[in-house]
N, C-alpha and C positions, 0 to 999 in steps of 0.2 A: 425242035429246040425253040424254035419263032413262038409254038403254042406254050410253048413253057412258062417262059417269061411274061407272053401274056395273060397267064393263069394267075401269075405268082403278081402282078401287078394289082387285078383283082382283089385278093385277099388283103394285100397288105393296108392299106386305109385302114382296115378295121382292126388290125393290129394296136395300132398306135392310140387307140385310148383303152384298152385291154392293159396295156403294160402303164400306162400313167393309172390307171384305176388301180392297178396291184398294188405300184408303188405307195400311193396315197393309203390305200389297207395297210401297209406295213409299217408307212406312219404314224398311223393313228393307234397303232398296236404298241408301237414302240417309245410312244414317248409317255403314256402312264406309264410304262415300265420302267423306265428311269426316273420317274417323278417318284416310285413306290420306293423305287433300290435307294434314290436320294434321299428318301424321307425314311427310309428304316438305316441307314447308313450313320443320317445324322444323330438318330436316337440312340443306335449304336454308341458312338464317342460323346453322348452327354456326360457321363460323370466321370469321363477320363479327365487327366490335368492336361488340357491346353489353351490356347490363346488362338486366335483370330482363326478358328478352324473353316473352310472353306471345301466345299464335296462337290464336285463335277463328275455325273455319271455319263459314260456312250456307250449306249446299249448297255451291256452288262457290266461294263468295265468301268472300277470308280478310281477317281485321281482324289486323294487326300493331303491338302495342303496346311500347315498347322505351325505353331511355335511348340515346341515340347519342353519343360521345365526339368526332363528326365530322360536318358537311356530307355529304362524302363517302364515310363508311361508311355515312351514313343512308341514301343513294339507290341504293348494291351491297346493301345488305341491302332495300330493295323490290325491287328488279330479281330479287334471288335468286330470292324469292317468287314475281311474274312468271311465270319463264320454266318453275316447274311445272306439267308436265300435266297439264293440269283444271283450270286455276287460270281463273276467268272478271275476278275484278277484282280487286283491293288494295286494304284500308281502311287507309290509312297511319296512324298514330296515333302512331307515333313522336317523341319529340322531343330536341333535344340538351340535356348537363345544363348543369349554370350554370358559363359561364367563373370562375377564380378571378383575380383583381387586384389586388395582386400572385399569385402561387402562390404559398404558402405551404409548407413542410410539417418537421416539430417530430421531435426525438427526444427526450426527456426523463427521465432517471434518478435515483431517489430512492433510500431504503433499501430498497423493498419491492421496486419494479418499474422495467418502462422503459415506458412509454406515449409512442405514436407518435402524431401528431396533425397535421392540418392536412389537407393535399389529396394526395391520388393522381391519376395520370392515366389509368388504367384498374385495373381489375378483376385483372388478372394482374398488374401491377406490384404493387399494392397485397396480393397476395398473396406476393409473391415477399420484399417487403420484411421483411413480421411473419416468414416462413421465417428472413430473415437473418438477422433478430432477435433468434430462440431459437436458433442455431445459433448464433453468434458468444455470447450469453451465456454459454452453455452450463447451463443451466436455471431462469436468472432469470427471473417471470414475466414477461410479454410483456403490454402490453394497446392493441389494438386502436382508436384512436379516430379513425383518417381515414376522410376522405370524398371522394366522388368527383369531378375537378371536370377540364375544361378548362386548358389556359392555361400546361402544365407548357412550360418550357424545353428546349432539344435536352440530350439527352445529362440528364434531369433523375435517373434513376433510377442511373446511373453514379454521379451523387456522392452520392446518398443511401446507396447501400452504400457507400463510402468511410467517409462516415459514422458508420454504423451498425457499422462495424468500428474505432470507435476508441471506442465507448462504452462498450466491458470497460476502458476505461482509466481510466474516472471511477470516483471514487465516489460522488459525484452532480453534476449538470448540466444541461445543456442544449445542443442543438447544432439550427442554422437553417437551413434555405435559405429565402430570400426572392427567388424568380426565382433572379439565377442572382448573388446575394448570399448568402455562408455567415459566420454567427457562432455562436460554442463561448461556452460558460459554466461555471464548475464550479471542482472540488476533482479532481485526480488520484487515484486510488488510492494510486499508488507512486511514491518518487522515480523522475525519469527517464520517469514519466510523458507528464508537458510537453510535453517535448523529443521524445518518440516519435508524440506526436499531430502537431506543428507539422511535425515531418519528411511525415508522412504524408499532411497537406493539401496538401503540395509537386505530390502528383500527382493534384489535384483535376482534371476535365475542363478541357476548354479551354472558353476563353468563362464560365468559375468566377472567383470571386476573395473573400478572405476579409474581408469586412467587419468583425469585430469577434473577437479568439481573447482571451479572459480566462481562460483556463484556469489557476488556480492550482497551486501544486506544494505538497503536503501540507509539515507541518514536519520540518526536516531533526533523526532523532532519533537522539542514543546514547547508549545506557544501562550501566550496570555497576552489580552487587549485591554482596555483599560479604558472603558466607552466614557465620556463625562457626561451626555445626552443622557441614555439610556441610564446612566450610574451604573454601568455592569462590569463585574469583570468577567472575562471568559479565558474558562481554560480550555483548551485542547493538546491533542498529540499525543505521546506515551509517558508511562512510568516505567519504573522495573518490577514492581510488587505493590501489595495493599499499604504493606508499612510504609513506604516511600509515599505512596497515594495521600494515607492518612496525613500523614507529617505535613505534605505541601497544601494540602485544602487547610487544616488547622491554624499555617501560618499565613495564608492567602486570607483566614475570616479574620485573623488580627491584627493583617499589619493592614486589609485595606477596611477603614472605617465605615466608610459611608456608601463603596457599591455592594449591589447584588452579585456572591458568587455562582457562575454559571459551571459546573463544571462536567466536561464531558472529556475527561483523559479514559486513557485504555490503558492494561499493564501490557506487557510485552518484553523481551528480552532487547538485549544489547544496548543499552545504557554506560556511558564512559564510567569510569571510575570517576567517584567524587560526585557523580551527578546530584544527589538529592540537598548538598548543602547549597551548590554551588546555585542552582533553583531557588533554594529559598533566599538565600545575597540576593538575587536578581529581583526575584517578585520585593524585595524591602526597597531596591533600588526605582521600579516600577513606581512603588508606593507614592512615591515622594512628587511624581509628574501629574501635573493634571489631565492630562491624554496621554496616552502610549500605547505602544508595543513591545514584548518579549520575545525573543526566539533564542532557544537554545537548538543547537544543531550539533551533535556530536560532539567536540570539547571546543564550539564556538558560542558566545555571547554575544549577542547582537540587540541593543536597547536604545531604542528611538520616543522623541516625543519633546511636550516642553514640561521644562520646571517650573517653579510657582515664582520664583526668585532667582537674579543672577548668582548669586551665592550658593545655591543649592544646587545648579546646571554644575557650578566649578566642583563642588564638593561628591556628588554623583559621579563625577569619570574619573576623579581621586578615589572615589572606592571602589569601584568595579576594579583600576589597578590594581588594589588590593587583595579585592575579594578571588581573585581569579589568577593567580601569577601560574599557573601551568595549562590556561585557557587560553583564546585568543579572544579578546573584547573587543567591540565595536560601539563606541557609546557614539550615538548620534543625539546627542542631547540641544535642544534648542530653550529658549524660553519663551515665557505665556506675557502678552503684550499685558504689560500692569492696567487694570483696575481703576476706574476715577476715584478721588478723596471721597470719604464718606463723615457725615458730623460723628460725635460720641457716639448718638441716643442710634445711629445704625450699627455704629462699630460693636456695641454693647450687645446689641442684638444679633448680629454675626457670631462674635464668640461663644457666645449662650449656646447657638444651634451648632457650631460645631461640638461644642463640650458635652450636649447632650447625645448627639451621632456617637462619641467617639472618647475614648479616656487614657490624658498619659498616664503612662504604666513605667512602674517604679521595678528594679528586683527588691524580693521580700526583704522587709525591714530594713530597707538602706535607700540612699538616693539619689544611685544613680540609674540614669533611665534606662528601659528596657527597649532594644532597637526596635520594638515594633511599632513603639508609639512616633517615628519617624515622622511619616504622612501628616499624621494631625500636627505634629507642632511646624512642620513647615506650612499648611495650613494657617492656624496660628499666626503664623510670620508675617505669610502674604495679608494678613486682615489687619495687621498692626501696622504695617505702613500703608494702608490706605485709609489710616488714622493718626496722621504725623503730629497731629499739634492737641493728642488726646494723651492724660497721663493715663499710667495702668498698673492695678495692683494684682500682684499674682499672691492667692493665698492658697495655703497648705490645707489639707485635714486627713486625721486618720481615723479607724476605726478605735474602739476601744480597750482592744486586746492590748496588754503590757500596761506598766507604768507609766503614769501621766507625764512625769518630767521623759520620759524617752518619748512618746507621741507628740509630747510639745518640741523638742529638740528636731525631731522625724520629720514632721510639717515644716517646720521653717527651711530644714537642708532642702526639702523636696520643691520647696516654691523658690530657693535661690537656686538649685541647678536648672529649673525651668527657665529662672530669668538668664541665668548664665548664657545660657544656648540661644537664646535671642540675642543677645546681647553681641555675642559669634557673630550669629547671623549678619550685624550691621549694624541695628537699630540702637541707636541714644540710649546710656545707660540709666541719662538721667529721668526715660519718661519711663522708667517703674520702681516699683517697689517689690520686695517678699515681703510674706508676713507668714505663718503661720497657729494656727488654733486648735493643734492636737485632735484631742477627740471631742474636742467642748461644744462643737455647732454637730451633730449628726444630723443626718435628712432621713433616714431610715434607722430602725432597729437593730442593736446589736448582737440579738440573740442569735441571727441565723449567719451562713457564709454571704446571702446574696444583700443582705443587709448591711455589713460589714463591709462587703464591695462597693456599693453606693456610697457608705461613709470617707474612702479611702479616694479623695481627689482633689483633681486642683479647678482653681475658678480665678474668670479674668474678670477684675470690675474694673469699668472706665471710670476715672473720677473727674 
C-alpha cells in the first residue's frame, strides 16, 4: 500500500497541466462557437419586428431578450433562433411592450420647435415620422418625444404624415390622433392658411374622422405708410380678390397726389365684410396727413400721424366716426408743427407746384368736389396760411364741351365751392375772391379727352 501511494504521488504533478491544457482546448473551441451561434442568431431576428434585441449565447444555448410589438412576431422571432445550426435550446426572454389605450399620438408647434409625442407603433415608423418632420419643416428643430407602444389603428401612420404635412401651416398648435379620432389646434401662419389645412384633412385615411379643427386664421391685415421723405406711399398685407386690389390701387393713385405708389398687397381669403370701402375711407382719411400710418386689422381701423391743419386733425376723427360705425376706430391724429410765413412771390410759387402735382376734381358737370381731391386742398390750406397778409383769387375753367353760358356759370360755382372750403377751414373770407372764365382761357386743345382734362381746373393767383 506504502508503494502505492508512493507511485500515485509520482504521476500526479504531471497530471495537473494535462487537465489545465484540456481545459484551455475546450475553450478555445468553445468560444468561436458561440461567437458563430451569436452571430447567426442575430441575423436570424434581423427582419423580425423588435426593439432592443439582445443575444447571449453559453455553449449552445441562446437566451433571447427583446421588446415585441406582437404575439406573433414574438414567436417567428424564437422559431428564427431555433431553426439555427447548433442551436441546442432558446431562453425566451422576450416580452411585448405596453398596449396604449386609447393610442395616442401629438404633434405640437411652438416658436422654437415641433415636438412629437405620444405613442409609435414600431421602431421604423417612429423613425420615419421625426424624417417627415425635418423634411416637411424644412429645418425647424424636431424634438423627438414618442414612445413605443401597441394598440396603433389600421392605416395609423398614413394620417400622421398627413398630419405632419400640414404643420408648416401653423404658427403654433397642436394637432391629435386619439385612435382614429383627429383634433387641430392653433393659429395659422398665413391667411388661407385655414382653409388649406381643412381641405387637406378631406383625405384623412378611411376609418379617420376629425374630432375637434380649431384652427384659427391669423388677423386679416392692411397697411399703408405714407413716407413725406421718400414721398411714397406703400401698401402691404392682403386683399380678398383682383377687384377689390384694382379698386384700392386706383383710389390710392387719386386720392394721394404727389407720392409714389409702392404696392406689394397679396389676395387671400378672409376679409370682413365691407372691407374694400371701408379701405378706401381710410386711405382718403391717410390722404389728408402729411406723415402716417394705416392699419386695418379685421374690422379695426387704426390711423396715426399729423394733419396739415388743426382743423383737419378735428375733421379726420369726425369722419372715420363716420365712415366706420360698425368698425372699431382708432384715430390717433396729431398735427404738423405749422410752417414759417412766406412773402406772395413764395406763396404763388407753392401753389403753382402743388396744382401742377395734383388737380381738384369736381363730379361731372357740377360743383361739387369729388372726395379725392381732399389731400390737395388741405394742402392748399396749409400754403394759404403761411401767407396771411396775401390776397388770393381762385379762378374756374372748363373745357369746351356744352354751352358757354353753362361753362361760364360751371367755372364760377366750381371756384366758389373751392373757396367755400377754405373758408370752412378757417381762413378770412375776405382774403379771396372766385372768378370764373368758362372755357375762354384753354391751355391745351380741345379735340382730345387728355386735352379737355388739362382745360377743366382751378388756379390760385396771389394778388
Amino acid at each position: 500500500m506504502h508503494k502505492l501511494f508512493r507511485w500515485a504521488g509520482k504521476w500526479w504533478p504531471g497530471i495537473v497541466p494535462l487537465v489545465i491544457m484540456w481545459g484551455f482546448a475546450a475553450w478555445i473551441n468553445t468560444a468561436p462557437l458561440e461567437a458563430d451561434l451569436a452571430s447567426r442568431s442575430t441575423a436570424a431576428v434581423k427582419d423580425t419586428v423588435l426593439d432592443r434585441t439582445r443575444i447571449a449565447v453559453d455553449g449552445r444555448d441562446v437566451t433571447l431578450a427583446a421588446d415585441a410589438f406582437s404575439e406573433e412576431g414574438r414567436r417567428s422571432a424564437v422559431i428564427a433562433v431555433e431553426v439555427v445550426p447548433g442551436v441546442r435550446l432558446v431562453n425566451d426572454q422576450s416580452r411585448l411592450v405596453a398596449e396604449a389605450k386609447p393610442f395616442v399620438w401629438t404633434a405640437e408647434r411652438d416658436v422654437v420647435r415641433v415636438t412629437l409625442g405620444g405613442s409609435a407603433p414600431l421602431p421604423a415608423a417612429k423613425a420615419r415620422l421625426v424624417e417627415a418632420a425635418r423634411r416637411d419643416l424644412g429645418g425647424v428643430e424636431v424634438a423627438d418625444r414618442m414612445t413605443l407602444a401597441r394598440g396603433a389603428p389600421p392605416r395609423f401612420e398614413n394620417a400622421a404624415h398627413l398630419l405632419l404635412a400640414q404643420i408648416a401651416r401653423l404658427k403654433d398648435g397642436k394637432m391629435t390622433i386619439s385612435d382614429t379620432n383627429v383634433s387641430l389646434s392653433g393659429m395659422a401662419r398665413e391667411l388661407g392658411g385655414r382653409e388649406a389645412i381643412a381641405a387637406a384633412l378631406k383625405n384623412l385615411p378611411e376609418g379617420f374622422s376629425i374630432a375637434a379643427n380649431d384652427i384659427k386664421a391669423p388677423p386679416y391685415v392692411f397697411q399703408a405708410n405714407k413716407d413725406p421723405v421718400a414721398t411714397t406711399l406703400t401698401l402691404t398685407g392682403y386683399v380678398p380678390d383682383n377687384n377689390v386690389h384694382a379698386t384700392i390701387a386706383t383710389a390710392a393713385a387719386r386720392k394721394f397726389f404727389n407720392e409714389k405708389v409702392t404696392d406689394n398687397l397679396k389676395a387671400s381669403v378672409g376679409a370682413p365684410s365691407g372691407f374694400g370701402p371701408a379701405v378706401v375711407a381710410a386711405l382718403g382719411a391717410l390722404s389728408r396727413l402729411s406723415t402716417g400710418t394705416l392699419v386695418v386689422s379685421d374690422r379695426e381701423v387704426k390711423l396715426s400721424g399729423d394733419a396739415l391743419y388743426e382743423g383737419a386733425a378735428a375733421e379726420i376723427r369726425a369722419s372715420l366716426g363716420k365712415d366706420f360705425k360698425n368698425w372699431q376706430y382708432k384715430p390717433e391724429i396729431t398735427v404738423k408743427p405749422a410752417a414759417g410765413p412766406v412773402d406772395g412771390t413764395v406763396c404763388q410759387q407753392l401753389f403753382s407746384e402743388l396744382l401742377t402735382k395734383g388737380k381738384i376734381r369736381f363730379e361731372p358737370k357740377r360743383a361739387a368736389l369729388d372726395a379725392d381731391s381732399a389731400g390737395l386742398l388741405d394742402y392748399l390750406i396749409e400754403t394759404a396760411l403761411r401767407c396771411p397778409n396775401a390776397n388770393i383769387e381762385i379762378v374756374g375753367h372748363t373745357d369746351a364741351d356744352g354751352e358757354d353760358a353753362f361753362n361760364q356759370a360751371l367755372s364760377e360755382k366750381r371756384a366758389q365751392t373751392v373757396m367755400d372750403y377754405l373758408v370752412k377751414a378757417g381762413l378770412p373770407a375776405g382774403r379771396f375772391t372766385a372768378v370764373g372764365y368758362g372755357s375762354t382761357q384753354p391751355v391745351a386743345g380741345n379735340e382730345t379727352d387728355e386735352g379737355k382734362a388739362q382745360n377743366r381746373r382751378i388756379e390760385f393767383l396771389v394778388r
